[in-house]
C-alpha positions as CSV (number, residue, x, y, z in Angstrom):
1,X,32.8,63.6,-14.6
2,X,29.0,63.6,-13.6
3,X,28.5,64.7,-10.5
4,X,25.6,66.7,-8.9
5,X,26.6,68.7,-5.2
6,X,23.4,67.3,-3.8
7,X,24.3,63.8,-4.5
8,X,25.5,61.6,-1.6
9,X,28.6,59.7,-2.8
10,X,30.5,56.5,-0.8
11,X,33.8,55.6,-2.6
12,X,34.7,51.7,-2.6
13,X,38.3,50.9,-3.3
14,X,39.8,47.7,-4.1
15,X,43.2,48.6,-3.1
16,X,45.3,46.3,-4.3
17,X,43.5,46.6,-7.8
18,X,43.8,50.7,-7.9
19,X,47.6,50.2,-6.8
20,X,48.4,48.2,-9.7
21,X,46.7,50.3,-12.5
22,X,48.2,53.6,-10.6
23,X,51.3,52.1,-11.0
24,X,50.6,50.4,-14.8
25,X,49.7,54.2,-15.3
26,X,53.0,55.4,-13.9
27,X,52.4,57.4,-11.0
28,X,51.7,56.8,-7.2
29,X,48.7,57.6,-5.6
30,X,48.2,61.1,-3.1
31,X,45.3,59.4,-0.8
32,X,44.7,62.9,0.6
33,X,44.3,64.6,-3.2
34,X,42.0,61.2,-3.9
35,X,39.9,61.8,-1.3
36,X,39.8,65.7,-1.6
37,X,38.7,65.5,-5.4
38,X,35.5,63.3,-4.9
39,X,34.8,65.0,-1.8
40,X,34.1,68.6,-3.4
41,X,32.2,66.7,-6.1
42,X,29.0,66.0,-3.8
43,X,28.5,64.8,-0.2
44,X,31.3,62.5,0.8
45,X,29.5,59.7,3.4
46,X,32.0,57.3,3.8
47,X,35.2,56.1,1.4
48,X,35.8,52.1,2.2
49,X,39.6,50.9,1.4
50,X,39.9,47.4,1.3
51,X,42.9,45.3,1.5
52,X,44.0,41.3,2.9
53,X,46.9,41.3,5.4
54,X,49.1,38.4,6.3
55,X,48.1,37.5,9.7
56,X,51.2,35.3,11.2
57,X,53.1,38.2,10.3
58,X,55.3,40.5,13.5
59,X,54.6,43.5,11.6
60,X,52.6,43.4,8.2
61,X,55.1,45.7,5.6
62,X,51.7,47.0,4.7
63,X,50.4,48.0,8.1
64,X,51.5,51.7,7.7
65,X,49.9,52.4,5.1
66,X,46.3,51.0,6.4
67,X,47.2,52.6,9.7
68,X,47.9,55.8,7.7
69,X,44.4,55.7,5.5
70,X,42.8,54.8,8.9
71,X,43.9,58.3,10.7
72,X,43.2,60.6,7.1
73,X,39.3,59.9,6.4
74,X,39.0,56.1,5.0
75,X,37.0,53.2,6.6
76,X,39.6,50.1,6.6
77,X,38.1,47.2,5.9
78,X,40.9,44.3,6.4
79,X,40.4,40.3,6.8
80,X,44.1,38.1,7.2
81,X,44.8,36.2,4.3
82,X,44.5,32.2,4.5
83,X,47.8,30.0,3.7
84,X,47.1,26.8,2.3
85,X,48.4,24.4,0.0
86,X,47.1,23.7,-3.3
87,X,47.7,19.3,-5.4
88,X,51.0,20.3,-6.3
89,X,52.2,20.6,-2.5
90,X,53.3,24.5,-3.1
91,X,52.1,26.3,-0.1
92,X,50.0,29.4,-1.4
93,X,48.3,32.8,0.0
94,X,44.6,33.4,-0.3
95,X,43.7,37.0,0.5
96,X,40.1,38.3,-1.4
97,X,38.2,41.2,-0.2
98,X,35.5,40.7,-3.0
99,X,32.4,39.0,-1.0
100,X,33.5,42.2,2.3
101,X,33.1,45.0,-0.8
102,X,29.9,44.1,-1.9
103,X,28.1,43.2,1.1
104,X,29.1,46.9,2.2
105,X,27.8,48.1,-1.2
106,X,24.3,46.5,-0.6
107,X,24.4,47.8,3.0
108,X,25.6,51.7,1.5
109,X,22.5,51.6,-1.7
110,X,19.6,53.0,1.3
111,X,22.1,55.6,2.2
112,X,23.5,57.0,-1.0
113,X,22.8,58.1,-4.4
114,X,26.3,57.5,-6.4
115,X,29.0,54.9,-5.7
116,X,32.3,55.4,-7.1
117,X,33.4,51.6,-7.6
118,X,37.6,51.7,-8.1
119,X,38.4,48.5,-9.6
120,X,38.5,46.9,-13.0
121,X,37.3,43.1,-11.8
122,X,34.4,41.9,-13.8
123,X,33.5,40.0,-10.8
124,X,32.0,43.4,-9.9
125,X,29.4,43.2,-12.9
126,X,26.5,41.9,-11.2
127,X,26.9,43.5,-8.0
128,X,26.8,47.2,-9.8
129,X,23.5,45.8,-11.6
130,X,22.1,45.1,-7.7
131,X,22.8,48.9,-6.7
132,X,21.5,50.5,-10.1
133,X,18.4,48.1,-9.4
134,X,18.0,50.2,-6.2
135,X,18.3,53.3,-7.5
136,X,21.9,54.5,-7.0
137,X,24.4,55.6,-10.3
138,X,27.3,53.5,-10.1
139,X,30.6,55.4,-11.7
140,X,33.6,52.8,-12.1
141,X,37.4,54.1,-12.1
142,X,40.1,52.3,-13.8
143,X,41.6,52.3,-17.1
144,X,41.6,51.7,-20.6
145,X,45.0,53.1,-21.2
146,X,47.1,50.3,-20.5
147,X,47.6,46.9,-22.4
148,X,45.5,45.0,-22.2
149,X,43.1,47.3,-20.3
150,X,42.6,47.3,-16.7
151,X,38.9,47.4,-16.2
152,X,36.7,44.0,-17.6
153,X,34.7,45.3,-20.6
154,X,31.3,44.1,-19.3
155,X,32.1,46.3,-15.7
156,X,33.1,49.3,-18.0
157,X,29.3,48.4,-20.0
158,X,27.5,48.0,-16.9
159,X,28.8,51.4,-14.9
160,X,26.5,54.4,-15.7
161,X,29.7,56.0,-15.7
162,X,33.4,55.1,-16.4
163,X,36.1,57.6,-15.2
164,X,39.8,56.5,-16.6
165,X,42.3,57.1,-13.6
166,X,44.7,58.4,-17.0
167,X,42.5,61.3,-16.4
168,X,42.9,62.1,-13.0
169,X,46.8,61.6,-13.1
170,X,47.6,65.5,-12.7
171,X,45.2,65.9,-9.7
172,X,45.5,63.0,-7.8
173,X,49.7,62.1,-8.5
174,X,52.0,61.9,-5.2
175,X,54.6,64.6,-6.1
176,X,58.1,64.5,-4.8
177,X,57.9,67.5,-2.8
178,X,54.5,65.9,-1.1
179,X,56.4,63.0,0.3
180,X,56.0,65.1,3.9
181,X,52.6,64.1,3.9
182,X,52.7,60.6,3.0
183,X,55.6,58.8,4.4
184,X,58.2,57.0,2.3
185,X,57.2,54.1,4.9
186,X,53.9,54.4,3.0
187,X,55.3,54.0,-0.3
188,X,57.4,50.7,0.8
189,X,54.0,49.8,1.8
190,X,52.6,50.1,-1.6
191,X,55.5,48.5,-3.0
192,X,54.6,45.3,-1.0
193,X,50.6,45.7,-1.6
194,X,51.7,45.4,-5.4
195,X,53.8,42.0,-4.6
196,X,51.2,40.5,-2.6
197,X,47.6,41.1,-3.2
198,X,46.8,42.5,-7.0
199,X,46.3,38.3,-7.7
200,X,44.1,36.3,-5.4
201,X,46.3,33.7,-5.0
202,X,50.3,33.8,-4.6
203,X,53.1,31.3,-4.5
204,X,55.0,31.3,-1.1
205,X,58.4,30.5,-1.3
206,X,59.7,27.9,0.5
């Protein structure tokens, strides 16, 4: 990794796109260790998580775990998902936090020198373009591990960096014995993250 201690760094998470390589990679993200990591690599400003939650919902299954980030040192950024139905009369869920990420990206480039961007979507291309245009090093984190690979090869071309989350298994892995600190409530969480939002559209039942 390529990191300089004088460097301001903002961390941008798609969360429902780290999940599912995390999990494609076979472990479970620690959110504490994550944070920790990049932290001691420079000067931390601000690490954005961003997820869609189902808004005519009681109690969202994925509440705890935005609650959780919320109290342990990440800025939530959430926005309800939209149900609708598509030609075929299937009623669908529409939950993208795409257009929220990069407008805080744009916003972050006059405060920061390095944004670490964790997603794979190619969507993502031109908008780290924008911030290198601006003067700030853009590392990406995904994988290349998996088949097919995780991360779009034109975001992976475009980063000034590309980190594989393969690498950072061993320091950033929930272990058992850590569950103390992370609820299991938090892990159901992620469970239903993975079911509901990796895709920007799902079928409802029903």
């Amino acid at each position: 990794m390529i990191f300089y201690q004088e460097e301001k760094i903002a961390m941008f998470i798609d969360g429902a796109n780290l999940y599912a390589t995390a999990r494609t990679l076979g472990f479970d993200i620690d959110y504490k260790r994550l944070l920790k990591i990049f932290a001691s690599k420079g000067q931390l400003v601000r690490a954005f998580y961003y997820t869609a939650l189902v808004e005519d919902q009681e109690y969202s299954p994925i509440r705890p775990l935005v609650d959780w980030l919320d109290y342990n040192g990440y800025t939530m950024v959430t926005k309800p998902t939209k149900e609708y139905t598509d030609i075929s009369g299937r009623k669908k869920i529409k939950g993208n936090m795409d257009i929220e990420l990069a407008i805080d990206v744009m916003e972050m480039c006059q405060h920061v020198d390095h944004i670490i961007l964790f997603s794979g979507d190619g969507d993502f291309t031109r908008l780290v373009e924008a911030a290198q245009r601006r003067g700030v090093r853009v590392t990406v984190v995904s994988t290349i591990r998996s088949q097919p690979p995780m991360v779009a090869d034109d975001l992976r071309r475009q980063a000034d960096n590309f980190l594989d989350l393969h690498d950072l298994g061993d320091h950033i892995a929930r272990q058992p014995s850590q569950s103390g600190d992370q609820p299991e409530e938090i892990a159901r969480a992620e469970e239903t993250l993975s079911r509901t939002a990796p895709v920007e559209e799902v079928a409802v039942n029903g």
